[in-house]
N, C-alpha and C positions, 0 to 999 in steps of 0.2 A: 915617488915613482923613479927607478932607474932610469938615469940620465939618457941613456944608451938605446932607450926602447922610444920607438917612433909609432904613431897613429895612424892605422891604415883602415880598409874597407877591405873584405873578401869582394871578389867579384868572379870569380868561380874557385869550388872547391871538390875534391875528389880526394878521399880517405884521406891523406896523410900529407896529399900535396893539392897546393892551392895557386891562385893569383892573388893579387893583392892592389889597391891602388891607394898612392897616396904623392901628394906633392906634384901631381899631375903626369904621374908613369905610373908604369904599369909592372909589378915585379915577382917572378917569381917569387914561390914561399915552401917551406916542410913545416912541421910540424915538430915544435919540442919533445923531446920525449915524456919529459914528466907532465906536459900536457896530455896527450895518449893515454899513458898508463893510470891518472887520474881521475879520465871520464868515465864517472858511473855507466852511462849510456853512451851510444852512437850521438844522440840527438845534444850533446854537451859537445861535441867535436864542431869546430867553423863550419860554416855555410853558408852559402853565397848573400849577401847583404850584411853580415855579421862586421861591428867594429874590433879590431883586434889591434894587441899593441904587441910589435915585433921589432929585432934587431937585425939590420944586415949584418951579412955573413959573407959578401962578395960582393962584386961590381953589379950582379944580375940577382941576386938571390938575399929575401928575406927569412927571418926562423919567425913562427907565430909562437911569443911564450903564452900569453893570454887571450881569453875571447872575452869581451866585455859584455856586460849584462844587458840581455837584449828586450829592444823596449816594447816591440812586437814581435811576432812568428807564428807564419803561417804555417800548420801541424799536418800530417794525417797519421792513421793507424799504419805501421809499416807492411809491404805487401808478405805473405806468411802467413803462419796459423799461430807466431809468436804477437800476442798483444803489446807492441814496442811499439813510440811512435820515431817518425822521419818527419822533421823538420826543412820544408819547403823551401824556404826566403827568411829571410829576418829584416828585424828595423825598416819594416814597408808600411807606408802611409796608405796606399790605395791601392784595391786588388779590382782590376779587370776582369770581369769573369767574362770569356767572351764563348758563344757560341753561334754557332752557325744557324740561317734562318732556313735550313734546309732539313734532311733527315738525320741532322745534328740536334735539332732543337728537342728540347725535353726539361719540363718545367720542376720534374722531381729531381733530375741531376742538377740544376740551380739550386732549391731547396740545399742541396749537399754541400756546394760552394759558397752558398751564403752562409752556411753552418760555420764554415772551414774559417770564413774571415772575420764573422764576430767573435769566434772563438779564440783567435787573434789579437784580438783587438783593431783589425783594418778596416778601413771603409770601404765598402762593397759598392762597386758599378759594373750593371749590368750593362754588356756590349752585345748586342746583336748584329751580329757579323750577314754579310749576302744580301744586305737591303733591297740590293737592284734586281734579285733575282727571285724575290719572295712575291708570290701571288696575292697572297693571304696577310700582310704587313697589319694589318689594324687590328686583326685578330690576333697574332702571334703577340703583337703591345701590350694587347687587353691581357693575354695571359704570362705574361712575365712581369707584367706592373702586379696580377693577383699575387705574386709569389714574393716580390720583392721588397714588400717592408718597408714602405719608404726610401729604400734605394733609388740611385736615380737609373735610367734607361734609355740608353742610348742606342738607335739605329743606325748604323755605318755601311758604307760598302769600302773596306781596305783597298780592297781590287782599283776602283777610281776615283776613290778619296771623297764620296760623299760623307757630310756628317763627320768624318775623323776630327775635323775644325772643334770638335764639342771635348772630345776624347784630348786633342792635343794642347785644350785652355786648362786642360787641369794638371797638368805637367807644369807645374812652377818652380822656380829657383829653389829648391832644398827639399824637395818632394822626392819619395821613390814610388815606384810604382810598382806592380806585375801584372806579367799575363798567365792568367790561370785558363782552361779548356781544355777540351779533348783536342786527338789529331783530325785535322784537318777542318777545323774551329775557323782559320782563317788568322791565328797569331800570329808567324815568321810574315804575314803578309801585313799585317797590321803594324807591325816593327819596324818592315823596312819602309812602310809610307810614313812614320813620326820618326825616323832618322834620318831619313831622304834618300839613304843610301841603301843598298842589299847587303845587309850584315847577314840575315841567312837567306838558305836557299829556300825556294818555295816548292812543293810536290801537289803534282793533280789529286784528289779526292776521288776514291771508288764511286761509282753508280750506283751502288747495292747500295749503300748503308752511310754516304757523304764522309765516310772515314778515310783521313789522308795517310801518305808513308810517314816516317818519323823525322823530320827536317831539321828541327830542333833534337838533339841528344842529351844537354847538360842543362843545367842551367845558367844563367850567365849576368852579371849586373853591365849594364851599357851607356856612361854616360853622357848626356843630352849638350847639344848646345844651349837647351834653355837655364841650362843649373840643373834643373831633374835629371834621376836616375829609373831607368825603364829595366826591369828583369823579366827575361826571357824564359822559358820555361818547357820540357817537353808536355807532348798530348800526355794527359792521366788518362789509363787506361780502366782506374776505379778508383773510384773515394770514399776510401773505409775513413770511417770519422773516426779522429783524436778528440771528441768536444763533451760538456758536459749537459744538462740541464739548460742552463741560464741560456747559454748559446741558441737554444731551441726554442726558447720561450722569444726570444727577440726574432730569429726566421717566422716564428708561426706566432706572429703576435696576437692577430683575432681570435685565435683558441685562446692564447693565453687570458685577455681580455671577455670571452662569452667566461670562462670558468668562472671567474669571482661569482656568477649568477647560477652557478650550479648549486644543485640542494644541498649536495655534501661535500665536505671541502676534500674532501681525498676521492674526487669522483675519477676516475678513469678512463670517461667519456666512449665506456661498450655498452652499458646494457644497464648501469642504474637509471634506478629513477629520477626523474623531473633533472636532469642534463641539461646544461645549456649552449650545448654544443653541436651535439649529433644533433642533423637540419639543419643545420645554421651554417655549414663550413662541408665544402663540397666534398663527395665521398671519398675521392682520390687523396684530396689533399689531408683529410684527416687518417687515412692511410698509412700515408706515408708520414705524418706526425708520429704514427703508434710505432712503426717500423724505426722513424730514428732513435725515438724515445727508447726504444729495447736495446739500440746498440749504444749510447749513451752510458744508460745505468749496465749493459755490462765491462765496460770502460770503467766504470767507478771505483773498482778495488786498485788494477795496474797503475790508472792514473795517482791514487790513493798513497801508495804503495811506492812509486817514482816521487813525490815528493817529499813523504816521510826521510825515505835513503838521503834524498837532496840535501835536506835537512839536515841530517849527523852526520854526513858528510861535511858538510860547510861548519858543524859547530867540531868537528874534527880539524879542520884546517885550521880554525882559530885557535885551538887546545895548544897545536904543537908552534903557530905563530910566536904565539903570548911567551913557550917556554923558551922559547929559542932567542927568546931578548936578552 
């Protein structure tokens, strides 16, 4: 490795220009050119949790020549009618999915977020935000533990720090974390009770629909007094999956589990015979299995197709490596 290139973390990034932290500052960064002009896709350019190895270039300013290969990332479909994906966070151990126990909650948007994190490879915890203000708390449990896989399920109220105690034992020395939700989820609030401090602002939630302003804009990595790193994240306004199959089969695991008992092994759980599914798995939820499962396999060529280029790409960089010795 060139001597000259130091070890950093992105800790926000915006096209071409980034932050960076390493050595306990905080430093400005650009983007190399031949970085740039190299990425197949958007989703190969830094982003926020991404390790990267840069050289200074001034007293305030880094250049990122490379991004290092990343051990997680959390994906979506990019917003468009082009099938691209946007890369979320990277290198994150645990993704917060937090929603509101109010007219935020909604058991098929979890479905989507749990998609998003196994698809990842992160560990998914469900955060259910508004504890203090939910009528109905045993019931909203009962239906986010049905969705959640074994995930674990935490009730909080960020607002006065009920339960955060559970949320903030998992923030350990070398852990990163995110917070993934819609606006007005109850995150920027969540944030600043496990940093102690108001790193963002907080905004009221509509009446109509518990949907907040946008308080959060970027995303952002924040690191912890306890050694963890907590990224911040704006409200998703939709979650078009990046994911494939496998991802699907671990969210909807008891489907995948009643199949083996189906008659035919290629059963598609509508309308053959002897199923061992349809009855068995509530109508909603098999639903919305069939609904992910279509956007999935139509994901399967681009996804397909991004990693083949990936591919001759990478044996292209080695080609001209190898001659140029």
């Amino acid at each position: 490795m060139d001597s000259s290139l130091i070890s950093a973390r992105v800790c926000f990034a915006s096209g071409s220009h980034a932050r960076v932290l390493t050595g306990g500052r905080e430093w400005d960064a650009l983007l190399a050119g031949h970085l740039e002009f190299s990425a197949l896709t958007a989703s190969e350019l830094p982003v926020t949790g991404d390790h990267v190895l840069a050289r200074p270039i001034d007293a305030a300013t880094m250049l990122i020549e490379q991004v290092l290969p990343r051990r997680t990332a959390l994906s979506r479909r990019a917003a468009g009618t082009r099938q691209a994906e946007q890369v979320l966070a990277a290198n994150v151990d645990l993704a917060f999915l937090v929603t509101g126990l109010d007219g935020d909650f909604n058991p098929r948007r979890l479905e989507r977020y749990l998609a998003l994190a196994h698809e990842g490879g992160v560990e998914p915890i469900l955060v259910l935000n508004k504890a203090d203000t939910c009528l109905a708390l045993a019931e909203r449990l009962d239906e986010a533990r049905a969705v959640a896989g074994g995930a674990p399920v935490l009730p909080v109220s960020a607002l006065s720090g009920d339960g955060c105690d559970a949320v903030e034992a998992l923030l350990t020395p070398g852990t990163t974390a995110v917070l993934l939700g819609s606006s007005g989820a109850g995150k920027s609030t969540l944030l600043n009770r496990l940093t102690g401090s108001e790193v963002h602002l907080t905004g009221a939630v509509r009446a109509s629909d518990s949907r907040g302003r946008y308080t959060t804009t970027h995303r952002e990595l924040i690191p912890l007094a306890s050694g963890a790193a907590l990224i911040d994240t704006p409200g998703l306004r939709e979650i078009q999956l990046w994911v494939g199959r496998a991802a699907l089969a671990t969210v909807f695991d008891e489907i995948a589990a009643l199949a083996l008992e189906c008659r035919f092994a290629d059963c598609a759980h509508v309308s053959e015979p002897g199923c061992a599914v349809r009855g068995h798995v509530a109508p909603e939820r098999l639903d919305s299995f069939h609904k992910l499962t279509r956007e999935a396999d139509r994901l399967e060529r681009p996804r397909s197709e991004k990693a083949r280029w990936r591919a001759l790409h990478e044996a292209q960089k080695q080609f001209y490596k190898q001659r140029g010795r």
